[in-house]
Residue frames relative to the residue before (quaternion, step in Angstrom):
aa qw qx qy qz dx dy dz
X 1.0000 0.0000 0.0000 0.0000 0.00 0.00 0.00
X 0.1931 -0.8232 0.5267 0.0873 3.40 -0.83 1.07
X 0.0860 -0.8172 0.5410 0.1792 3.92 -0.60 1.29
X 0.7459 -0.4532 0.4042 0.2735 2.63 -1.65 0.16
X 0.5301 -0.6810 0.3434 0.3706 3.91 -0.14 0.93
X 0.7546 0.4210 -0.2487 0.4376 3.42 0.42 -0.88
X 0.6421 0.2248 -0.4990 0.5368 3.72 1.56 0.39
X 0.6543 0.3538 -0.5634 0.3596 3.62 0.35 -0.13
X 0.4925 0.6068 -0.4629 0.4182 3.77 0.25 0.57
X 0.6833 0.4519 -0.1948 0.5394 3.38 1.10 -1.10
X 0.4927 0.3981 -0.3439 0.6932 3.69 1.49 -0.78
X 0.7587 0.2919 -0.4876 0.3185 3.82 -1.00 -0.95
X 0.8063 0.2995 -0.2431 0.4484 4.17 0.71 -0.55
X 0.4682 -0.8342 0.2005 0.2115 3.26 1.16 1.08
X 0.2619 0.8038 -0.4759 0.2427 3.39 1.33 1.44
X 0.3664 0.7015 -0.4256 0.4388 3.36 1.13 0.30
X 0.1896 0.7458 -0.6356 0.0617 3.52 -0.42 1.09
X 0.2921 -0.7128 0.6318 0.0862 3.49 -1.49 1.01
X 0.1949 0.7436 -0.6353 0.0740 3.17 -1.19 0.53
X 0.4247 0.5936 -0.5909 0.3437 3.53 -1.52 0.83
X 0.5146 -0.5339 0.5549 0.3771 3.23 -2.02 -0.18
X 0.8389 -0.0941 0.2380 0.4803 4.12 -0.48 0.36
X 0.5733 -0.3144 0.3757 0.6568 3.51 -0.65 -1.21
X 0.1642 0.6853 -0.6968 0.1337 3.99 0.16 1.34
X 0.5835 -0.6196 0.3947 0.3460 3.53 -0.78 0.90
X 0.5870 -0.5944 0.3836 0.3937 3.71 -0.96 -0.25
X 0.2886 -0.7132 0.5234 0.3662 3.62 -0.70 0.62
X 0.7013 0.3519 -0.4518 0.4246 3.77 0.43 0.78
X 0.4255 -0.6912 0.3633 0.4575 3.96 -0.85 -0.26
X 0.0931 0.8131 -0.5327 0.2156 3.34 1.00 1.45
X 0.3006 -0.5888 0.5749 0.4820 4.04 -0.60 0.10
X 0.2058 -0.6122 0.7328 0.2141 3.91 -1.26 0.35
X 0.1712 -0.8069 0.5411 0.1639 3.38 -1.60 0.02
X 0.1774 -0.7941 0.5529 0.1795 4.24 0.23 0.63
X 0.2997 -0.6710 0.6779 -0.0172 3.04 -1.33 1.38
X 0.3602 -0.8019 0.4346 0.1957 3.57 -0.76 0.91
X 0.4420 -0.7138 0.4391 0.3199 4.04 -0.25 0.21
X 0.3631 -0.7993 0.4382 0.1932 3.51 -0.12 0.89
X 0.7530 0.2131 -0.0948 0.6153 3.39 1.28 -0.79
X 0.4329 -0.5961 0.5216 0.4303 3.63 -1.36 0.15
X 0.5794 -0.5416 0.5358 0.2897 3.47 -1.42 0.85
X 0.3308 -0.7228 0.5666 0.2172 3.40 -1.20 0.28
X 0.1382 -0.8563 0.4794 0.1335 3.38 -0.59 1.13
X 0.3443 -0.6407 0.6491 0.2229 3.70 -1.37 0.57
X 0.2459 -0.7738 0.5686 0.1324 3.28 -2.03 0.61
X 0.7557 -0.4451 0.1345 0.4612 3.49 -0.60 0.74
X 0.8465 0.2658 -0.3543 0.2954 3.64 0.92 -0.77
X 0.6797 0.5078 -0.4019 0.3444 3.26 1.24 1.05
X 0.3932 0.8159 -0.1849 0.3814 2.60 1.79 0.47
X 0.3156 -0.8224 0.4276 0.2032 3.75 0.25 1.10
X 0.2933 0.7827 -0.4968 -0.2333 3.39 -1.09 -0.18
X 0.7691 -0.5367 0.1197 0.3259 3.09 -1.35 1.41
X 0.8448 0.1452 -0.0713 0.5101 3.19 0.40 -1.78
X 0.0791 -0.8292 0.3160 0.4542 3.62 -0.71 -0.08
X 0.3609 -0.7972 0.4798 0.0627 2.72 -1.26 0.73
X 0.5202 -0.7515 0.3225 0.2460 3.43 -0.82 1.79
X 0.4535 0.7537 -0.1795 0.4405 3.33 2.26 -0.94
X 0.7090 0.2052 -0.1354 0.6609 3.98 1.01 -0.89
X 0.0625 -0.7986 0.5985 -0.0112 2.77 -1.33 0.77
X 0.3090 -0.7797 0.4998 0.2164 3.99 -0.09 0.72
X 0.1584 -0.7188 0.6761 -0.0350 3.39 -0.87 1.80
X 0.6140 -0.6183 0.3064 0.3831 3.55 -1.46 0.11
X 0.5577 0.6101 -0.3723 0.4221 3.52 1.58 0.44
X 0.8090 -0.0717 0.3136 0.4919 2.82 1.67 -1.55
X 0.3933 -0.7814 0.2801 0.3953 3.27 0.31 -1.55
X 0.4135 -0.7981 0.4179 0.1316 3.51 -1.23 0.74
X 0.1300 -0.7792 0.6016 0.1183 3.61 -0.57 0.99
X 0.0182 -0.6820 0.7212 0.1200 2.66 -1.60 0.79
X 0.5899 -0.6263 0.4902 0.1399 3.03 -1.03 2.24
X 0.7902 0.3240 -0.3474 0.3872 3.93 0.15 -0.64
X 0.6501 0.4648 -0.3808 0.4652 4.01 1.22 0.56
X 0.3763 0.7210 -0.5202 0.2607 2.80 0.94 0.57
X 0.1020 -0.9148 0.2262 0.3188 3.16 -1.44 0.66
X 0.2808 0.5962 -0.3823 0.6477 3.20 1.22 1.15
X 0.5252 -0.4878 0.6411 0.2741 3.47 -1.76 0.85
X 0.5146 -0.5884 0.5075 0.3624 3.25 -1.06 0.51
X 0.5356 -0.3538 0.5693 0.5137 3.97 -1.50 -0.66
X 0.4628 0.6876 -0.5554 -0.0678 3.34 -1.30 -0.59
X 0.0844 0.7642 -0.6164 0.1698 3.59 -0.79 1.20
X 0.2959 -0.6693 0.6601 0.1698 3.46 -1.16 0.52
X 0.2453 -0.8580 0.4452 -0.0738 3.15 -0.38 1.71
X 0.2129 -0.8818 0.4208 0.0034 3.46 0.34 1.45
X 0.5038 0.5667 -0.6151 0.2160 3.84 -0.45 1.05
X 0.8470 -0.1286 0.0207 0.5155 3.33 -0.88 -0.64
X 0.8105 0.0185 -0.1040 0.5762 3.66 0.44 -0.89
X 0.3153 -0.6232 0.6889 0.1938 3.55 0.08 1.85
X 0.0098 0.4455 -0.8840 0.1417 2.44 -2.71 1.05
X 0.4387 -0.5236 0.7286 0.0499 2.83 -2.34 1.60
X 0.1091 0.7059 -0.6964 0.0693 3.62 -0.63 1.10
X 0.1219 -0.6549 0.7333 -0.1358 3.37 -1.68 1.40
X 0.1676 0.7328 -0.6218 0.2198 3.94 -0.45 0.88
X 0.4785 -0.5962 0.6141 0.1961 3.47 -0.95 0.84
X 0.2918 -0.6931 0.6003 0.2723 3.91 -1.08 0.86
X 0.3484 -0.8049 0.4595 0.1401 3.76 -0.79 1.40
X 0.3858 0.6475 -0.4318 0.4954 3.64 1.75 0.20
X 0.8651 0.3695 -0.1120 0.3201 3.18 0.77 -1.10
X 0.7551 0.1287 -0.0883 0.6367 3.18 1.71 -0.91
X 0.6176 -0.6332 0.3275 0.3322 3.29 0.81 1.45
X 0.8289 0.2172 -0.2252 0.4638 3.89 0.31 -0.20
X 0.3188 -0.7909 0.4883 0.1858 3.73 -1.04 0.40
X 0.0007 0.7251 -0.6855 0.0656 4.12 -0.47 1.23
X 0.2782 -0.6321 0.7230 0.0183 3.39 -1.35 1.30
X 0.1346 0.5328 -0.8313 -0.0831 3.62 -1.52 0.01
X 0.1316 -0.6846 0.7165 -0.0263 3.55 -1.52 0.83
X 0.2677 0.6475 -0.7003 0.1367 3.90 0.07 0.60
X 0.3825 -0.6033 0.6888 -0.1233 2.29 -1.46 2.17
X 0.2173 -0.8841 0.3974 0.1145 3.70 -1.19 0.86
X 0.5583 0.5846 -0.0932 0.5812 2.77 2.32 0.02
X 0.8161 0.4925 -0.1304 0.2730 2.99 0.87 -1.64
X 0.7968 0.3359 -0.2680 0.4248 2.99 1.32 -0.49
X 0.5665 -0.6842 0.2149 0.4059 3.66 -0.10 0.19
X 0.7233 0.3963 -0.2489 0.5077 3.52 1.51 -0.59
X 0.8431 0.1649 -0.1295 0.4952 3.79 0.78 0.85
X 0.1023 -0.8667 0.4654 -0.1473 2.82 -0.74 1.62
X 0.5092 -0.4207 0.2939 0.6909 3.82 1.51 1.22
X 0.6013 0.4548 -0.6483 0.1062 3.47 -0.99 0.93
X 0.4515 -0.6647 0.4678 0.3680 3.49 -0.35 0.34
X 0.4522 0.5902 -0.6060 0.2827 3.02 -1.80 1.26
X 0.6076 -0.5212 0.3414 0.4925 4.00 -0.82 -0.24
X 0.3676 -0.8357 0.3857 -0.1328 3.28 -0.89 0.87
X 0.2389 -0.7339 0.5446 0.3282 3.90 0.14 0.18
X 0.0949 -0.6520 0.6611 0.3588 3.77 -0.97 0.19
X 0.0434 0.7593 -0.6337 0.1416 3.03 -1.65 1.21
X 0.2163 -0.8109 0.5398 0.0652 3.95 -0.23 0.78
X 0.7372 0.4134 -0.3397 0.4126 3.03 0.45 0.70
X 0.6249 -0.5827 0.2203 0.4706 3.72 -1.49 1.00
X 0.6733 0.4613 -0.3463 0.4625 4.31 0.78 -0.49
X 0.5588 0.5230 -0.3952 0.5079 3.55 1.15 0.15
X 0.7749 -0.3716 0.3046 0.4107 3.28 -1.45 -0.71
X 0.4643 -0.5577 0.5647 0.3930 3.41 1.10 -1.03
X 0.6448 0.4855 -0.4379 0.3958 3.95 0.64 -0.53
X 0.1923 0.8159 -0.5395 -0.0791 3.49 -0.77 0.90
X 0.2817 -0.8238 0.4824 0.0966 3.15 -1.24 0.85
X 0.1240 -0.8842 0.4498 0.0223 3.73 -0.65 1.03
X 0.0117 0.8507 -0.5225 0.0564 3.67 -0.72 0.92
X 0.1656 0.8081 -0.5629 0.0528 2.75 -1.44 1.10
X 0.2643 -0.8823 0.3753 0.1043 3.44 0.44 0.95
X 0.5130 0.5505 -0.3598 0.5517 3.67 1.34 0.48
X 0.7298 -0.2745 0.4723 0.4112 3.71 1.11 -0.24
X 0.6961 -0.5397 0.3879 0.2715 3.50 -1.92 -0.27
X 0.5230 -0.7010 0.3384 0.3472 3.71 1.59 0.85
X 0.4741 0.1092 -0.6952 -0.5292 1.01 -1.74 -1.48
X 0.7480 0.5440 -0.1307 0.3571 3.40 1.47 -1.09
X 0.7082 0.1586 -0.2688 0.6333 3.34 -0.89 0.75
X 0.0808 -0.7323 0.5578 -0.3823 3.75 0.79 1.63
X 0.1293 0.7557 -0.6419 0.0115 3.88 -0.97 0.94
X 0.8638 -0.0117 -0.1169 0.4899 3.49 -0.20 1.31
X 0.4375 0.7144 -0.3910 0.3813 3.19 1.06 1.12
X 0.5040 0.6887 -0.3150 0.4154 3.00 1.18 1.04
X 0.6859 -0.5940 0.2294 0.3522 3.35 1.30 1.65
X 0.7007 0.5206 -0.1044 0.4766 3.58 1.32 -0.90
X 0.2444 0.7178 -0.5934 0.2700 3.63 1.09 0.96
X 0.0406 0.7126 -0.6889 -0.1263 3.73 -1.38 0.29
X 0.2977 0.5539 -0.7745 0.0690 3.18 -2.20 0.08
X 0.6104 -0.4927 0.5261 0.3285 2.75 -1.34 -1.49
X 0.1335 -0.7635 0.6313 0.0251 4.16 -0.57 0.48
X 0.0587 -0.7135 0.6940 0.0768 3.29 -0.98 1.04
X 0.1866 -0.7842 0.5810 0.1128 3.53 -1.07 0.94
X 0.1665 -0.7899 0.5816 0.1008 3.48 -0.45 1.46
X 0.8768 -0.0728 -0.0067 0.4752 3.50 0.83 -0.52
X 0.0879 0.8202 -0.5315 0.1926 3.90 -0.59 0.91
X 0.3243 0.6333 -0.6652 0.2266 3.16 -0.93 1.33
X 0.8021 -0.3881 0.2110 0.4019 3.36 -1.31 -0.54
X 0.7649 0.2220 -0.3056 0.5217 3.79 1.33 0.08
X 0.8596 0.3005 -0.0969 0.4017 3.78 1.13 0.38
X 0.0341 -0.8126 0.5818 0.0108 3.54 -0.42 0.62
X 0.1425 0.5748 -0.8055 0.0214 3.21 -1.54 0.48
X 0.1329 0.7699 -0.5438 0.3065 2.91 -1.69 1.78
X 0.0598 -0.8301 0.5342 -0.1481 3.28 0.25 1.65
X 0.2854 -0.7383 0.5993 -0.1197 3.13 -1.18 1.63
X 0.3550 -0.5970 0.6915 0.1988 3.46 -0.40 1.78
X 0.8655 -0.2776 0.1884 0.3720 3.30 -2.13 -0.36
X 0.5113 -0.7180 0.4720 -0.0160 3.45 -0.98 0.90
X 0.3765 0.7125 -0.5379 0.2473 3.71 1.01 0.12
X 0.2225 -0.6310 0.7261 0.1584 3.21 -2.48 1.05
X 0.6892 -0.5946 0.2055 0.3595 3.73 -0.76 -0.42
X 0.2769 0.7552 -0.4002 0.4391 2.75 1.66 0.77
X 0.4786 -0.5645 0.4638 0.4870 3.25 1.20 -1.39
X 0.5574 0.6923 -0.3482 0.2979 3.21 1.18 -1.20
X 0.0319 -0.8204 0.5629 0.0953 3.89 -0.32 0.93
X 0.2279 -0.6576 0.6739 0.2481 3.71 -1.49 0.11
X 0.0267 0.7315 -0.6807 -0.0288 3.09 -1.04 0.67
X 0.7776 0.3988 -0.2989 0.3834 3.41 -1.97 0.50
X 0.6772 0.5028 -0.4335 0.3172 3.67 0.93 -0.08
X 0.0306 0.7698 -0.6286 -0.1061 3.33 -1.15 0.97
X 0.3932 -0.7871 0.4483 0.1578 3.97 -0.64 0.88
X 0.0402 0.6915 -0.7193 0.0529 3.86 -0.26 0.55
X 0.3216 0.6631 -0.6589 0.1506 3.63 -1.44 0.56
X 0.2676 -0.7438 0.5738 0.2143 3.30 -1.70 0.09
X 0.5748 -0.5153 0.4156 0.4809 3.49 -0.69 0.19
């Protein structure tokens, strides 16, 4: 397959940045477009997996790993993002605490949850719930990426969520790597 210079330039010097939930819709009324991977990504597992900073906050179990949400060292993100398909986004800052978690609860997008509180499937996608969750414990990637692949599952209980607070405790935490979190429950304010 032959590209087109100005993307395999933008790919060979890694200006190509991605971002979103799966096929989550756009939060403007831009048209978006999804490009299919031609190959399967290799994927890495926790004990070969570096991470940059350390961080008293991750911790490396024999599935995977365990956060604990109150060592962190950075406030978390958290904002209630208001456009077409509002979303509650919470993500640790990986400059600061050496690893990157995403939560994206979408209130539209998916079909089984719309911001009420209770236990949840985690699911990224428009016949799921809409709750997605991203990891990467190396930072902002793109490469060498561990569970960033839209396809996290468990469960999420939401005890509280609006526009200045969240508490939210996440039974096990597994992507398809295997790679599981366990133990993390989030409390924060805006």
């Amino acid at each position: 397959m032959k590209l087109d210079r100005s993307l395999r330039t933008v790919l060979l010097t890694g200006g190509l940045a991605l971002a979103g939930c799966g096929d989550a819709p756009s939060s403007s009324d831009a048209t978006t477009t999804s490009v299919a991977a031609t190959s399967t990504p290799a994927t890495t597992t926790p004990a070969n997996t570096a991470i940059s900073v350390t961080s008293a906050a991750l911790q490396l179990t024999d599935s995977g790993y365990s956060v604990d949400w109150t060592a962190l060292t950075n406030k978390p993100f958290f904002a209630l993002s208001v456009h077409l398909d509002s979303f509650f986004h919470i993500h640790t800052d990986p400059k600061l605490d050496g690893f990157f978690l995403s939560f994206e609860l979408y209130t539209t997008f998916g079909s089984q949850w719309s911001g009420e509180l209770g236990t949840f499937d985690i699911g990224c996608g428009a016949a799921s719930t809409g709750i997605c969750v991203h990891f990467d414990p190396d930072g902002p990637g793109p490469l060498g990426d561990l569970g960033a692949d839209y396809a996290a599952s468990g469960t999420i209980t939401i005890n509280a969520l609006d526009e200045t607070q969240y508490d939210i405790a996440v039974d096990v935490l597994t992507f398809t790597d295997g790679t599981a979190i366990t133990g993390l429950h989030l409390v924060g304010t805006a």
